[in-house]
N, C-alpha and C positions, 0 to 999 in steps of 0.2 A: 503585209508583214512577210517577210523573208525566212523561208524554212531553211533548218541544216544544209539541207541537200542544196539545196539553190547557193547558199553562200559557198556551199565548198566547189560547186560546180564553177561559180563564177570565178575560182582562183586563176583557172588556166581552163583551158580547152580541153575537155576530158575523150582522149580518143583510146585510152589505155581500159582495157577489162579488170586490169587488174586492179590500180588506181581507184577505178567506179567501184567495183565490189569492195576496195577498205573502205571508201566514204559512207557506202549503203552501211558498213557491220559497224562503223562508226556511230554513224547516225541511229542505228538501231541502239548500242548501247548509251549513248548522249538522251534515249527518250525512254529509257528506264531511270539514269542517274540524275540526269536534271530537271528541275520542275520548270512546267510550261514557261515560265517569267524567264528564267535564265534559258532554257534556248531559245528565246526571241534574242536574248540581250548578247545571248555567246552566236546567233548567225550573224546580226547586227555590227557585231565586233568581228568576228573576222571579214563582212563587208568592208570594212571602212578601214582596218588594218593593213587587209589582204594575203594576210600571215596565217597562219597555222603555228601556234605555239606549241612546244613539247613541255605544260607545266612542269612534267619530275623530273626537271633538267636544271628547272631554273635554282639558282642561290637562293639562302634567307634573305637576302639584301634584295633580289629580283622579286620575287614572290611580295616581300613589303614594300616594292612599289608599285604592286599594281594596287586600278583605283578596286573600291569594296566590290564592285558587281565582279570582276573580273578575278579578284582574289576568291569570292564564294564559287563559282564556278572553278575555279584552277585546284582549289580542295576538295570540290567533289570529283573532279576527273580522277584523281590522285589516290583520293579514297577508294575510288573501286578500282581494284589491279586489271579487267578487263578494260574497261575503257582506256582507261592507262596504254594499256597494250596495244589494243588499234588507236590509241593518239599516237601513239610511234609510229605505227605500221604506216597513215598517212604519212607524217612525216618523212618518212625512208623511202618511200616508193617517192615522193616529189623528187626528194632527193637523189635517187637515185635517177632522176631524169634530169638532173642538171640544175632543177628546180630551187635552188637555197635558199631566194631572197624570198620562196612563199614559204618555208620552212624553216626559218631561220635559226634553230635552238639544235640541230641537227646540222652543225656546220661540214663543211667537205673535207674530210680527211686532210691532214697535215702530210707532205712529204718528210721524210725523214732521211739524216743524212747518215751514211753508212761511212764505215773506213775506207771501201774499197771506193767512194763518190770521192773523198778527199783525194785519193792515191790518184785518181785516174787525174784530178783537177791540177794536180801539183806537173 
């Protein structure tokens, strides 16, 4: 059976300190919030996904489609604000390494267009 730490490690190649220490305060909070059954079933899932979801990103419509194991689990992350927090903080540090398609709910900044972009285009 696959621990947190090993599903999160197999997302990418962890050569970041920083990276490894949210996964570890992750993992530390995911083994206060979820019961044994669900982190087997939430490393499991992100095995086979390969994603890292940001639950308190997701829509009403997102949330009810996920299947039941993965909805009990995305309400408990949710319910405690800490885990919550470092479920972000993985996310953003992926992300910020270019990482999106394992973070995917954490998309890349939108470029925005300004008057002076038009002005120069014209």
């Amino acid at each position: 059976m696959a621990t947190l730490m090993e599903a999160l490690m197999g997302l990418v190649p962890v050569h970041d300190p920083e990276l490894l220490d949210s996964y570890q305060r992750y993992v530390a909070c995911l083994e206060i919030t979820l019961t044994p059954e669900q982190r087997a079933t939430y490393a499991k899932l992100i095995q086979h996904t390969g994603v890292v979801r940001v639950f308190d990103t997701l829509t009403p419509n997102e949330l009810a489609d996920l299947d039941a194991d993965e909805a009990a689990i995305a309400t408990a992350i949710i319910a405690d604000s800490t885990t919550t927090m470092e479920n972000r903080r993985v996310a953003s540090i992926l992300n910020q390494q270019g990482l999106h398609e394992v973070a995917p709910d954490l998309r890349p900044p939108i470029p925005h267009i300004t008057s002076i972009d038009l002005a120069a285009d014209a």
